[in-house]
C-alpha positions in Angstrom: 19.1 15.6 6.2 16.0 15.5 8.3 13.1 13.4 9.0 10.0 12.9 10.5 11.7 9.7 13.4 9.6 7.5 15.4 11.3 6.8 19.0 9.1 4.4 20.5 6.0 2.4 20.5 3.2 5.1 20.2 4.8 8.1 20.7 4.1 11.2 18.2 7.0 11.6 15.6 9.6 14.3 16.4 11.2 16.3 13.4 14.8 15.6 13.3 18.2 16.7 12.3 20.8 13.9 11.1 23.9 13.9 9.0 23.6 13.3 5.3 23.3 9.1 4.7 26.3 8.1 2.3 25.3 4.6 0.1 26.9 1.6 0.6 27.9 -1.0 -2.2 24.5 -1.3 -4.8 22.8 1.3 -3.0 21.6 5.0 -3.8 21.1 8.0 -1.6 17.4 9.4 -3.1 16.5 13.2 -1.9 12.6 13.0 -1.3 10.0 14.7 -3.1 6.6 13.4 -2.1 6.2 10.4 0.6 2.6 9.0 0.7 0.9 7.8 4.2 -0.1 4.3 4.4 -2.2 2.4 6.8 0.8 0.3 7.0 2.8 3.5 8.4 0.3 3.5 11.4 0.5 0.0 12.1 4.2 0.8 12.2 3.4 3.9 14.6 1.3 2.1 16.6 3.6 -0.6 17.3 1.2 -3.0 16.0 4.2 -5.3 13.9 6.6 -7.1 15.7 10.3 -6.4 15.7 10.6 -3.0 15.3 13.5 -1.3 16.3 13.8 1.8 17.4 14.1 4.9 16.1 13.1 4.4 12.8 11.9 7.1 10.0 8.6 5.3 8.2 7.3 6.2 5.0 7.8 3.5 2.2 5.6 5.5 -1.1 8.4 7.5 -2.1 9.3 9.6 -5.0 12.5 11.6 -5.3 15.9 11.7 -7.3 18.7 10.2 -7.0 21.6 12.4 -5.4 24.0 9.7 -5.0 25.2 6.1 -6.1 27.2 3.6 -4.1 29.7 1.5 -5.8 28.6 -1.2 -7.9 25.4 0.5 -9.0 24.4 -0.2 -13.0 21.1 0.2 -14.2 20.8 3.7 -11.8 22.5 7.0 -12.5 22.1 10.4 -11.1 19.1 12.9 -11.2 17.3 9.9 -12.6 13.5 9.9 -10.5 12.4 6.4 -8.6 10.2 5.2 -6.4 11.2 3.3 -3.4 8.3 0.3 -2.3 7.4 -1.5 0.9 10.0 -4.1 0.0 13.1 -3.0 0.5 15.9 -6.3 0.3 15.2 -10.0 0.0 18.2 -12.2 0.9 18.0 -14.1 -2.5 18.9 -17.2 -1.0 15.9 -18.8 1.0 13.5 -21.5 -0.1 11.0 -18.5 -0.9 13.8 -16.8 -3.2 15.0 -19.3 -5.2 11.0 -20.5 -5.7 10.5 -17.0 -7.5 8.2 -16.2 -4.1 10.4 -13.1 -3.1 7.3 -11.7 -1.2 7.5 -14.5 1.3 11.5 -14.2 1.8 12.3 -15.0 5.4 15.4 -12.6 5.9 13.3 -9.5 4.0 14.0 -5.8 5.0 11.3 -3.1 5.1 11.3 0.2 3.7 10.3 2.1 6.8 9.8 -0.8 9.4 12.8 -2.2 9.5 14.8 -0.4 7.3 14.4 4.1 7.4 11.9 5.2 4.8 11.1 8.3 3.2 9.2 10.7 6.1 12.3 12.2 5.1 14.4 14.9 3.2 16.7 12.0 2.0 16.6 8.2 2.4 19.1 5.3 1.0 17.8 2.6 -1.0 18.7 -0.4 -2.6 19.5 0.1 -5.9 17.7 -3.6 -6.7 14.6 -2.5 -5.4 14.0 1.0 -6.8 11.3 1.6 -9.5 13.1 4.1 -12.8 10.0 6.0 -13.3 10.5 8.4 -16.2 8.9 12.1 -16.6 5.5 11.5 -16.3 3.1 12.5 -13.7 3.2 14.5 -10.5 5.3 13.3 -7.9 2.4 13.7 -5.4 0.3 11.8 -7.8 2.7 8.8 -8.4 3.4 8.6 -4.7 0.6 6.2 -3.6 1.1 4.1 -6.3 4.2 2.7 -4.6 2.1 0.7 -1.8 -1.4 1.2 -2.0 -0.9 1.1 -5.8 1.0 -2.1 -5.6 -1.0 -3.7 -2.7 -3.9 -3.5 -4.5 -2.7 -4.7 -7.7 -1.2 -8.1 -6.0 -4.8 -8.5 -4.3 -6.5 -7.7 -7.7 -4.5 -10.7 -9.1 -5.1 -12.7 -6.5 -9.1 -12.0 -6.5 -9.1 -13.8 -9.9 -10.9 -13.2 -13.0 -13.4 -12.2 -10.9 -16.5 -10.1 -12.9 -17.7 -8.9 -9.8 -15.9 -7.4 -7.4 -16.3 -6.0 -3.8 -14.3 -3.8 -2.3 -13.9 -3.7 1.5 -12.4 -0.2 2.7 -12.4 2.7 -0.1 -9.4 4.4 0.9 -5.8 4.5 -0.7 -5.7 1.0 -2.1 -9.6 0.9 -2.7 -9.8 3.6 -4.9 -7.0 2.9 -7.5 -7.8 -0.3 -7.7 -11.4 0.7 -8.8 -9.9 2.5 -11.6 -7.8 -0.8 -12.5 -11.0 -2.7 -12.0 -13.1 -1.0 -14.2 -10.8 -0.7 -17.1 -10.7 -4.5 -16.9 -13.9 -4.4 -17.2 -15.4 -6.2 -14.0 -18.3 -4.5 -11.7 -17.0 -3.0 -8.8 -19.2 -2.4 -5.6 -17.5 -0.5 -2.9 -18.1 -1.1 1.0 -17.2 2.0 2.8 -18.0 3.1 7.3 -21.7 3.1 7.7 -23.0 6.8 7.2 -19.6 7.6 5.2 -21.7 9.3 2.5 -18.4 11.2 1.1 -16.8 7.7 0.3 -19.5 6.3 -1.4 -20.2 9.4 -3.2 -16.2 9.0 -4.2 -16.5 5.5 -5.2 -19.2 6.1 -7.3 -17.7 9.2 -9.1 -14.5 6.5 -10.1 -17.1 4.4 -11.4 -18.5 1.9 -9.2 -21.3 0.5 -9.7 -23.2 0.7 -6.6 -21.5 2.2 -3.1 -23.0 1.2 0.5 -21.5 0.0 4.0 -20.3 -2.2 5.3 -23.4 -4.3 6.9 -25.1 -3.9 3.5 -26.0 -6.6 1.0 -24.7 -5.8 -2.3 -27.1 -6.0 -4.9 -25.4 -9.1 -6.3 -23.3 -11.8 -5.3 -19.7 -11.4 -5.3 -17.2 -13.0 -7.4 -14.7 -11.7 -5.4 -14.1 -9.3 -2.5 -10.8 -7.4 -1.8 -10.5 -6.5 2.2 -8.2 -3.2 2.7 -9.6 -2.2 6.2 -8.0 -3.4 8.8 -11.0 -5.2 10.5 -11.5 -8.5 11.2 -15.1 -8.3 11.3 -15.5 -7.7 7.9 -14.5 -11.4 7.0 -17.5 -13.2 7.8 -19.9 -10.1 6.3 -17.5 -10.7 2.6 -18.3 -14.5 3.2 -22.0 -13.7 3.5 -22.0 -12.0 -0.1 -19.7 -14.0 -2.0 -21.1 -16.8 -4.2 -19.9 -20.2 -3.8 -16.4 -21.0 -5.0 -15.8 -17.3 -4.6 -12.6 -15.7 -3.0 -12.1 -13.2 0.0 -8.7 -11.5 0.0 -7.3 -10.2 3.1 -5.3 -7.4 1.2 -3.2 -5.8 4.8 -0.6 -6.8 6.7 -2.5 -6.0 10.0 -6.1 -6.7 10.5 -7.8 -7.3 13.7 -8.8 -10.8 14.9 -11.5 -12.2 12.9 -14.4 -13.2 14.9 -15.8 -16.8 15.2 -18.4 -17.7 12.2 -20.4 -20.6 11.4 -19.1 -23.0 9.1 -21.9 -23.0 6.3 -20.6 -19.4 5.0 -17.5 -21.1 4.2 -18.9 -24.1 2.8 -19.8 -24.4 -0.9 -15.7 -23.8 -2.0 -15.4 -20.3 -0.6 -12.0 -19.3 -0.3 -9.9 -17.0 2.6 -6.8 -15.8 1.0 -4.0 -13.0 2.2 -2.0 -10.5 0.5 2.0 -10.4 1.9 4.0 -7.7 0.6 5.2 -7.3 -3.0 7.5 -9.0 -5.8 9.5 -6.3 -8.1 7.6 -8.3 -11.0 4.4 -6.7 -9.3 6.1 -3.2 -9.5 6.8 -4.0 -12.9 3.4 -4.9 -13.8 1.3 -2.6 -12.7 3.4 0.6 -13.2 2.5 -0.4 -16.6 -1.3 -1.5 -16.6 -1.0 2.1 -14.4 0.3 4.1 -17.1 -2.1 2.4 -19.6 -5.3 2.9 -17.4 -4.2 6.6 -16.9 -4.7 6.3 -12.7 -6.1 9.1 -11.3 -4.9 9.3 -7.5 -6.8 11.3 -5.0 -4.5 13.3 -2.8 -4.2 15.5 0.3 -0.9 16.9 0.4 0.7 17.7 4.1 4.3 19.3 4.6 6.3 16.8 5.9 6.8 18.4 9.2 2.6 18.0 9.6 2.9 13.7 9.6 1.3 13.9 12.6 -1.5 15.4 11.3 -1.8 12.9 8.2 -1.7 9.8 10.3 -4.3 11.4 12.8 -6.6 11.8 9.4 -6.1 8.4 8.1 -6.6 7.0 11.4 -9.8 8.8 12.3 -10.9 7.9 8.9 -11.2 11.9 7.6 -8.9 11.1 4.6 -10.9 10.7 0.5 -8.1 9.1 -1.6 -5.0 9.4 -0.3 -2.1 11.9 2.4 1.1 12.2 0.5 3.9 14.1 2.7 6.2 16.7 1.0 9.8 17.9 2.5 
């Protein structure tokens, strides 16, 4: 096989040659065909999460086929296409677990964090945590759906029955979940990088009802508003336009430190909540509202030996929709 590997804390990654995996008991071997790029992935890159232990292969939006099963493996068979998520093992055991809060486990393992993900020709999985995900779609397509897809569908829930909705960051995440949004019916307004004219001309084109920055009072109050950049800042500016008894959703594992704000943008009921990780239920779920809402993603695809480049794009904020990596 070979991979895109990270060998320490900021360093570029270096394409390399390793033998094949073999799956252990309840695991598959998959052989990659599209990897997306999350934010995530930089945070992993930029050494920005605790714990991580070098080298490691990130990548955790993967599509591919299965090559090869482990022993004990049921419900997966060969040639069948999954998709391999963020969450990669839960212990099953922990107060968390047992509570039905697998999300929250405290002995989890990572799909490209803690455990090598799919900037990769191959990659092996638990076969308990795989998404079956039929003949439908382009692999490229499907890819982001596997995190910023998923991400976004646990922060929709979490946002309520909001009717309107703000949306902080209009990248991956942001611009599925539009598309979700709007098929539920609720008004979306999209907050995008002052002077990012192509974003908000993007939002608007997946039918948002009114795109600006940032700084910028939307033209109603907020229900709701969903926070995918990783800015701290933006907390008290989503407090400012949500009504009372409204809800701002922290949707990303990192963020930077929220600044200090006065207490009467709080006041009134408003609620800060956070987004951590993902249940299979919410695979489940929204692979199916997904397929229902026929999901457009928004791609740029980069060969796989060209990560580099990807992550430079995301992080410099060049990227409409969505990098997906192919081998």
């Amino acid at each position: 096989m070979y991979a895109m590997a990270l060998s320490a804390r900021g360093a570029p990654l270096a394409l390399q040659q390793r033998p094949d995996p073999t799956p252990g008991p309840g695991e598959v071997r998959v052989k990659v065909s599209a990897c997306g790029v999350c934010r995530t992935d930089l945070h992993v890159v930029d050494g920005e999460l605790p714990g991580i232990c070098y080298p490691i292969i990130p990548g955790h939006e993967v599509v591919g086929r299965i090559d090869a099963v482990g022993a004990g493996v049921k419900d997966l068979s060969l040639g069948m296409r999954v998709g391999v998520p963020w969450l990669g093992h839960t212990c099953g055991e922990c107060f968390y677990c047992r509570a039905g809060k697998e999300n929250l486990c405290d002995r989890p393992e990572f799909t490209g964090y803690t455990r090598d993900g799919g900037f990769a020709s191959h990659l092996v999985a638990d076969a308990g945590y795989c998404f079956p995900l039929g003949a439908h779609g382009e692999d490229t397509a499907i890819a982001p759906l596997l995190c910023a897809g998923l991400i976004g569908w646990r922060s929709l829930v979490m946002a309520g029955d909001a009717k309107t909705l703000g949306i902080y960051g209009f990248g991956a995440a942001g611009h599925i979940v539009a598309q979700v949004a709007r098929t539920q019916g609720r008004t979306v307004y999209a907050f995008t990088r002052r002077g990012d004219e192509d974003a908000q001309r993007f939002a608007l084109s997946l039918g948002a009802d009114w795109a600006g920055a940032s700084t910028d009072k939307p033209p109603a109050e907020l229900d709701a508003a969903i926070i995918y950049a990783p800015v701290g800042a933006l907390v008290p500016l989503a407090l400012r336009s949500v009504r009372k008894g409204g809800r701002v959703v922290c949707a990303g594992i990192h963020m930077s430190d929220i600044p200090a704000f006065p207490y009467d943008i709080l006041w009134g009921e408003r609620q800060i909540v956070s987004v951590a990780n993902l249940t299979r239920r919410d695979g489940i779920d929204f692979l199916a509202a997904a397929a229902k809402a026929d999901i457009q993603t928004a791609v740029t695809v980069f060969p796989l030996a060209e990560a580099n480049q990807a992550l430079a794009r995301l992080r410099d904020g060049k990227l409409v929709g969505a990098a997906v990596l192919r081998p």
